[in-house]
VOLORO-476400 format. One record per residue (C-alpha): residue number from 1; residue in three letters; x, y, z. Coordinates in steps of 0.2 Angstrom, whole numbers, plus 5000, padded with zeros to 4 digits. Example, Ala and Ser with C-alpha at 12.3 -4.5 7.8 and 13.67 -1.06 7.14 Angstrom:
REM residues 2
+-----+-----+------+------+------+
!   n ! res !   xx !   yy !   zz !
+-----+-----+------+------+------+
!   1 ! ala ! 5062 ! 4978 ! 5039 !
!   2 ! ser ! 5068 ! 4995 ! 5036 !
+-----+-----+------+------+------+
//
This chain:
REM residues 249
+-----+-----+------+------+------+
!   n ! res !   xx !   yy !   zz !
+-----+-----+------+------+------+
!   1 ! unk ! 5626 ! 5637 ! 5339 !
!   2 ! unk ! 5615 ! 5633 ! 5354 !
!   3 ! unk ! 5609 ! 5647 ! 5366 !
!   4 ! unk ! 5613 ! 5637 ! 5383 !
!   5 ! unk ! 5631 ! 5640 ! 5377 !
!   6 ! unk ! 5642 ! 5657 ! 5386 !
!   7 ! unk ! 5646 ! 5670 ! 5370 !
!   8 ! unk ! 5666 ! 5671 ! 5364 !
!   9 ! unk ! 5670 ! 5687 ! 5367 !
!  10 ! unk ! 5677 ! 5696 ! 5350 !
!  11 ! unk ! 5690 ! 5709 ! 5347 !
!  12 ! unk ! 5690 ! 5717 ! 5330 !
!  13 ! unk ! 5705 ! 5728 ! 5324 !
!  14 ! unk ! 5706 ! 5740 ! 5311 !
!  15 ! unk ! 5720 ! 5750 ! 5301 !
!  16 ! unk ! 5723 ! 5759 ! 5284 !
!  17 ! unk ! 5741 ! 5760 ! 5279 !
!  18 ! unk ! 5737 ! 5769 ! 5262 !
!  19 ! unk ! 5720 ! 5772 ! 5253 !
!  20 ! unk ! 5722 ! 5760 ! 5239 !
!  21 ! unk ! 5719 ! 5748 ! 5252 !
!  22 ! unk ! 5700 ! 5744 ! 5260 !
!  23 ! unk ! 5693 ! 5758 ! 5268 !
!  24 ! unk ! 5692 ! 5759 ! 5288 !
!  25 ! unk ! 5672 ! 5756 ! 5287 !
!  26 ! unk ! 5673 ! 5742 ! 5274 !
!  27 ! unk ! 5686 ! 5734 ! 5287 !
!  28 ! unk ! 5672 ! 5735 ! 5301 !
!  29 ! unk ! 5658 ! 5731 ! 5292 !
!  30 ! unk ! 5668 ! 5715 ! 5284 !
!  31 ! unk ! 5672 ! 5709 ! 5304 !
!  32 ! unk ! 5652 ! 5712 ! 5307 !
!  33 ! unk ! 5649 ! 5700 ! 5293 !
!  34 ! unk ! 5663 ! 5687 ! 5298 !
!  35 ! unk ! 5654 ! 5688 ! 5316 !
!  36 ! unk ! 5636 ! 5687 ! 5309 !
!  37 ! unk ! 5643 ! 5669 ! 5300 !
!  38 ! unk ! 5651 ! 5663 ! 5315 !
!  39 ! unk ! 5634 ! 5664 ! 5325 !
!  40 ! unk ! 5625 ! 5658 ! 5311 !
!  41 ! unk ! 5633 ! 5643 ! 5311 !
!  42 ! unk ! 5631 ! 5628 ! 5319 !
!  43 ! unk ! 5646 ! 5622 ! 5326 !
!  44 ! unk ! 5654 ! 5636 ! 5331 !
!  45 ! unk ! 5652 ! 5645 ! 5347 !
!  46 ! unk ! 5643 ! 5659 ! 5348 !
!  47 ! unk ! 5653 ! 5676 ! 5348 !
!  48 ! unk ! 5649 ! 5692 ! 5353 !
!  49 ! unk ! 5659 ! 5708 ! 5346 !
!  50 ! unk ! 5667 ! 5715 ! 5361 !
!  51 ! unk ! 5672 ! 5734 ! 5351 !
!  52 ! unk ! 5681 ! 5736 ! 5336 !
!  53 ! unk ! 5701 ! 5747 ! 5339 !
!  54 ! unk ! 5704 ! 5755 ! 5324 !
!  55 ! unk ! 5720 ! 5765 ! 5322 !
!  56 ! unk ! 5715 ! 5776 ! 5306 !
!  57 ! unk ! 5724 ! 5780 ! 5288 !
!  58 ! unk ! 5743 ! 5779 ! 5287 !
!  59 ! unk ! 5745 ! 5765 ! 5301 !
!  60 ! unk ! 5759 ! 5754 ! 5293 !
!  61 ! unk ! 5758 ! 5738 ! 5299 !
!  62 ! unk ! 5778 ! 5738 ! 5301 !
!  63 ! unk ! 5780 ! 5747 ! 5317 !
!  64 ! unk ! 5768 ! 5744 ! 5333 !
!  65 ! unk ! 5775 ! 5761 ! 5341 !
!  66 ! unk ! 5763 ! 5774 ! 5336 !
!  67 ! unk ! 5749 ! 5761 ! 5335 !
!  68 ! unk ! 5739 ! 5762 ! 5351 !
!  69 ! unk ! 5723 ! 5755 ! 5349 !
!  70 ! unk ! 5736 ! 5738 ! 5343 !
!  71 ! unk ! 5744 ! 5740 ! 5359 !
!  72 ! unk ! 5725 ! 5735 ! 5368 !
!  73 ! unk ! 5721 ! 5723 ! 5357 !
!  74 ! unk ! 5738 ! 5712 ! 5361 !
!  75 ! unk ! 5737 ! 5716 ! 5381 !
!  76 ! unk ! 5718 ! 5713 ! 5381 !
!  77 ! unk ! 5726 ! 5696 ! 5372 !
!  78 ! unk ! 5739 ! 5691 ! 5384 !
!  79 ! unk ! 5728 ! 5696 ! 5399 !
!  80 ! unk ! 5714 ! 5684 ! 5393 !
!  81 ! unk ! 5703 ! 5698 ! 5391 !
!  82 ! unk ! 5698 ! 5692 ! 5374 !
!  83 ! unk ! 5692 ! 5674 ! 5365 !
!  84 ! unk ! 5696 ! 5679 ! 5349 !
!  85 ! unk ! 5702 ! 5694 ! 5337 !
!  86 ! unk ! 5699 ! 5697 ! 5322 !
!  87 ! unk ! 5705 ! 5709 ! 5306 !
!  88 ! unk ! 5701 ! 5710 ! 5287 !
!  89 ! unk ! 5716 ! 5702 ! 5284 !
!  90 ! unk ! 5730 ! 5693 ! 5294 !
!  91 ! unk ! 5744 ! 5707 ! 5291 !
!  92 ! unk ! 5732 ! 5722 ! 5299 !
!  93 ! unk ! 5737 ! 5715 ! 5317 !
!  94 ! unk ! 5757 ! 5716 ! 5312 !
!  95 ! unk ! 5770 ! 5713 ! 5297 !
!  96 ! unk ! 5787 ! 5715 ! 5308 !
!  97 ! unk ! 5794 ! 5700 ! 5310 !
!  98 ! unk ! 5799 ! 5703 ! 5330 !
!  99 ! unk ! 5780 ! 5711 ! 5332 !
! 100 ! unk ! 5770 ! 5694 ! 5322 !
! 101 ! unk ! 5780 ! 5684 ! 5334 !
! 102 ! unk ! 5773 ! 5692 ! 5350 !
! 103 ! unk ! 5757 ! 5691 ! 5344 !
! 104 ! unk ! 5757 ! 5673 ! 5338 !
! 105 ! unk ! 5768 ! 5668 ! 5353 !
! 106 ! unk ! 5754 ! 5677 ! 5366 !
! 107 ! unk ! 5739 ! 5668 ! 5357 !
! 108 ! unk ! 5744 ! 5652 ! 5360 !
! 109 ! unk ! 5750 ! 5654 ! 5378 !
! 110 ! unk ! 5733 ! 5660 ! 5384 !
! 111 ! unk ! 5724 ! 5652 ! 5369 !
! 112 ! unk ! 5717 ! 5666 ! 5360 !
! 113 ! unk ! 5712 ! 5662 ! 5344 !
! 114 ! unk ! 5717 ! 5674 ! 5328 !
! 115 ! unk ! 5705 ! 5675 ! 5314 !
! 116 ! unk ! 5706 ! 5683 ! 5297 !
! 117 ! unk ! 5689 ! 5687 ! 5288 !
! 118 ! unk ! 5694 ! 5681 ! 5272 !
! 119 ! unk ! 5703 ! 5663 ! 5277 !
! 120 ! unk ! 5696 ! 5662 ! 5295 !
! 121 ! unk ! 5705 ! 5653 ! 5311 !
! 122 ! unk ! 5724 ! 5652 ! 5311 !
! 123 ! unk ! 5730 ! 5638 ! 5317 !
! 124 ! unk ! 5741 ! 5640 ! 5330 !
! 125 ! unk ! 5744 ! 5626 ! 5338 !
! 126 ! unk ! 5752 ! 5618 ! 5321 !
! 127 ! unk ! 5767 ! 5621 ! 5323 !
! 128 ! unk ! 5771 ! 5621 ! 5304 !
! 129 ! unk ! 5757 ! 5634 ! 5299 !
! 130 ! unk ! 5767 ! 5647 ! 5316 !
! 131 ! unk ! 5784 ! 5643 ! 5307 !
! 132 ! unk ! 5775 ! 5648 ! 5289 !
! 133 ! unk ! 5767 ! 5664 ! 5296 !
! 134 ! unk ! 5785 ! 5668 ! 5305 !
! 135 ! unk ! 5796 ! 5662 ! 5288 !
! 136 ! unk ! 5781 ! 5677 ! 5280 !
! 137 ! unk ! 5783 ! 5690 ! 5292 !
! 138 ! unk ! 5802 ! 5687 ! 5289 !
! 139 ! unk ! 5802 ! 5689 ! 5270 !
! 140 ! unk ! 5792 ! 5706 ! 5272 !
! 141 ! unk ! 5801 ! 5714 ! 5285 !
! 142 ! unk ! 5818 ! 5709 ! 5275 !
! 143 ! unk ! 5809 ! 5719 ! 5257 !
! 144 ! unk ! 5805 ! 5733 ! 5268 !
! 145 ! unk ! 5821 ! 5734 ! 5276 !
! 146 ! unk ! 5828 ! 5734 ! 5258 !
! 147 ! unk ! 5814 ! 5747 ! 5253 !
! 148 ! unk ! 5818 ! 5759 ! 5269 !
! 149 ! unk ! 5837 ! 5759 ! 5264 !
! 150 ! unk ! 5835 ! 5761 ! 5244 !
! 151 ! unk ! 5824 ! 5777 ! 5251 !
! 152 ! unk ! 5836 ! 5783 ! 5262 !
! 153 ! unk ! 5850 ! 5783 ! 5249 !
! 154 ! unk ! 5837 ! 5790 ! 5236 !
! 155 ! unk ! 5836 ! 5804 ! 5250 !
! 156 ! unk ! 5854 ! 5808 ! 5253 !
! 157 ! unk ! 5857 ! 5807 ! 5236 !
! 158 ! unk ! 5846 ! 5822 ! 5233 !
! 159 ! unk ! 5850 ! 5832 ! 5247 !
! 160 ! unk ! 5870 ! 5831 ! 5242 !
! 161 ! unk ! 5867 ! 5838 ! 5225 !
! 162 ! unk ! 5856 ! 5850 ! 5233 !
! 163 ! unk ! 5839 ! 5847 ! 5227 !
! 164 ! unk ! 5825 ! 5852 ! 5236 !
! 165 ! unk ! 5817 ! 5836 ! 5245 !
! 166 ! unk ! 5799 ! 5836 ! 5251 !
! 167 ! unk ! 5783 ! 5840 ! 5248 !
! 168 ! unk ! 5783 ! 5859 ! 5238 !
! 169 ! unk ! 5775 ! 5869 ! 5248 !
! 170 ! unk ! 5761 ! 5881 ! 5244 !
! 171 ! unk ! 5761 ! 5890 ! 5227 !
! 172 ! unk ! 5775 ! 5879 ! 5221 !
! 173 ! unk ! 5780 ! 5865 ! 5210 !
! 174 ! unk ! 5794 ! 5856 ! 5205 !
! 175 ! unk ! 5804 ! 5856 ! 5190 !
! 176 ! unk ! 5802 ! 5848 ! 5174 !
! 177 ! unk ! 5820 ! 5835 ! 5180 !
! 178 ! unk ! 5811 ! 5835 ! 5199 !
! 179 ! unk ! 5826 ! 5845 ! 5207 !
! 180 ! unk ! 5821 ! 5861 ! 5211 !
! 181 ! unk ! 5808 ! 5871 ! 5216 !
! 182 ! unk ! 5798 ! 5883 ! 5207 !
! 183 ! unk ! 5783 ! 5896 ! 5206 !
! 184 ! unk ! 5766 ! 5886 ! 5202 !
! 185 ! unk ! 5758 ! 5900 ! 5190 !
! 186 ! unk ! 5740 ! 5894 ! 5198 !
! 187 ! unk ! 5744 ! 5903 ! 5214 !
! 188 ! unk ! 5759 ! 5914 ! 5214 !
! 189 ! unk ! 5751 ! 5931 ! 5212 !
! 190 ! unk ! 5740 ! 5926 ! 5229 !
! 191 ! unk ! 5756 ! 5924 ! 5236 !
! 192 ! unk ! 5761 ! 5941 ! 5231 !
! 193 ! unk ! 5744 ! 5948 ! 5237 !
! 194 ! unk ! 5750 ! 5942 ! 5254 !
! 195 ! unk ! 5765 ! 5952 ! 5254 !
! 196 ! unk ! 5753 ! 5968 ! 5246 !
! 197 ! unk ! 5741 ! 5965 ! 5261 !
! 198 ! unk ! 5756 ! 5963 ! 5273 !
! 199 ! unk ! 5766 ! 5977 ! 5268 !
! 200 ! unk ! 5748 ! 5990 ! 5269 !
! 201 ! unk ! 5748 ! 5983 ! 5287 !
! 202 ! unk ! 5736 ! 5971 ! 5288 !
! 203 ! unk ! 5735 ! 5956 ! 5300 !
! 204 ! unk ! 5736 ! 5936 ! 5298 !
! 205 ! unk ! 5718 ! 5937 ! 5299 !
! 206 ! unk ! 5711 ! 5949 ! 5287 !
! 207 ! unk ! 5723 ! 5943 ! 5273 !
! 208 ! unk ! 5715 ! 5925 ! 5275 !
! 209 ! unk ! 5700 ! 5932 ! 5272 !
! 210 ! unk ! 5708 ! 5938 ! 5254 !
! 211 ! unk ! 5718 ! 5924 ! 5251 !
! 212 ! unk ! 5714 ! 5903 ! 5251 !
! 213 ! unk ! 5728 ! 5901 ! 5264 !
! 214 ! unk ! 5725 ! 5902 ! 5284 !
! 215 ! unk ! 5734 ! 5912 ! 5296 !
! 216 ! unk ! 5748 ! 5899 ! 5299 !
! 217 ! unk ! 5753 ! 5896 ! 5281 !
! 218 ! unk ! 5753 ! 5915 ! 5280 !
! 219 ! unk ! 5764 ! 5916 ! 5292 !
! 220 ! unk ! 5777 ! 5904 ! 5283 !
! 221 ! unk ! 5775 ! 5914 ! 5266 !
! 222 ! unk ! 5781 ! 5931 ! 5275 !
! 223 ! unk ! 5793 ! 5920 ! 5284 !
! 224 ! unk ! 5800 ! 5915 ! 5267 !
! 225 ! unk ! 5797 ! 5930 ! 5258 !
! 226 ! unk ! 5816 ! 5930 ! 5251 !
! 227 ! unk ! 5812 ! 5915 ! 5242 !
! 228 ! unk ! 5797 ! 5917 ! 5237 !
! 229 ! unk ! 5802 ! 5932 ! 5228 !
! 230 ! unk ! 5817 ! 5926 ! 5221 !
! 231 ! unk ! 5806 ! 5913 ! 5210 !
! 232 ! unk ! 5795 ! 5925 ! 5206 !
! 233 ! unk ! 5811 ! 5933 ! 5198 !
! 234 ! unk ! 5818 ! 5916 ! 5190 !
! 235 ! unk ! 5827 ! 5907 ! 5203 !
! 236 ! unk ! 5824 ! 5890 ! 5209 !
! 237 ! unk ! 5824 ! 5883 ! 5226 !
! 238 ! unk ! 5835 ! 5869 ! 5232 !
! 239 ! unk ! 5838 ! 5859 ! 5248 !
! 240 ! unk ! 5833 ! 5869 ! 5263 !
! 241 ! unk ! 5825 ! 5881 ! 5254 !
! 242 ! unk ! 5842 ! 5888 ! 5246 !
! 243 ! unk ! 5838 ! 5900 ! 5232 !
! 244 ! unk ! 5847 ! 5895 ! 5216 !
! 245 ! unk ! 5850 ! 5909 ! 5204 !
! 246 ! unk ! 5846 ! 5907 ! 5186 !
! 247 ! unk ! 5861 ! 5905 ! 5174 !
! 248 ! unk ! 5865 ! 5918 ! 5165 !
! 249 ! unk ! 5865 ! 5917 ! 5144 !
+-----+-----+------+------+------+
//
């Protein structure tokens, strides 16, 4: 590296797609190491980090539409805005097939260099290494397309038979077969304080101060006070929150 020489201007890109995965501040501070080595050495350019867009936990790198701070990097890309970008891995900037062949496709019309801190420059102008990274981003979108469809079959088979499908929502659990909803013993007696407190007129507010609920869930528990009740009494809850009577012995 040599001072006389104009710094690269550097873009870094950050996401999380699930929390097994590297943490958003150990992505940035892995791009702050991969641009301290490429200033510190001598035949490189030197580089100067630009900012780093981060678009948070649960940014699947299969779908560009909810991803924003992606949507700057690749127009500051094909407005020459940038020298190089750089990720904690390749598949942060895109795993969509269509998606990883705008990026690669813009980077080497206006010569934009893609880096990835752990294998470094792609080469981009061997068109062997763009038809391997396209043949990838092929592969994985294909398994996730098989993955999406085997989910939503998983889904409507549920639903059909009528099971509940979701999250449970406060104060209950599901069954031991994973079908129906019912009472969580750790917290359906606060539930039943709500309807106390309700029913001796008093407001959202002061039940939340009695109860380890806000004023909104509250809401939703009066809301569903039927059904709450009913699994207090032995029924189950099925799809759309259909009450499920016991079966009688």
């Amino acid at each position: 590296m040599t001072d006389e020489q104009e710094p690269l201007v550097v873009d870094g890109y950050t996401r999380l797609s699930q929390d097994s995965d590297r943490s958003i501040p150990r992505q940035k501070e892995k791009i702050q190491e991969y641009i301290n080595e490429l200033n510190d050495r001598d035949d490189h350019p030197p580089v100067v980090l630009n900012t780093i867009f981060d678009d948070g936990r649960w940014s699947s790198g299969f779908s560009t539409a909810n991803r924003g701070e992606y949507g700057q990097v690749l127009e500051r890309i094909k407005n020459s805005e940038a020298d190089l970008v750089v990720a904690d891995g390749k598949r942060r900037f895109a795993r969509d097939f269509d998606d990883t062949m705008d990026l690669i496709l813009s980077c080497r019309s206006t010569g934009v260099e893609l880096h990835d801190t752990s294998t470094g420059t792609l080469d981009l102008d061997d068109s062997m290494n763009v038809a391997i990274e396209l043949l990838q981003a092929a592969t994985e979108h294909k398994a996730m397309r098989r993955y999406i469809e085997k989910s939503i079959e998983e889904t409507n088979r549920r639903t059909d038979a009528g099971y509940y499908h979701g999250q449970p929502p406060v104060a209950l659990r599901f069954d031991e077969n994973k079908q129906f909803l019912v009472a969580d013993e750790n917290r359906i007696d606060d539930v039943l304080r709500v309807y106390e407190l309700r029913d001796a007129g008093e407001s959202y507010r002061s039940i939340a101060e009695e109860v380890p609920w806000s004023p909104p869930t509250i809401g939703k528990l009066i809301d569903r006070r039927d059904q709450y009740e009913a699994v207090v009494e032995g029924a189950k809850l099925g799809f759309k929150f259909t009450i499920v009577e016991p079966e009688l012995t």
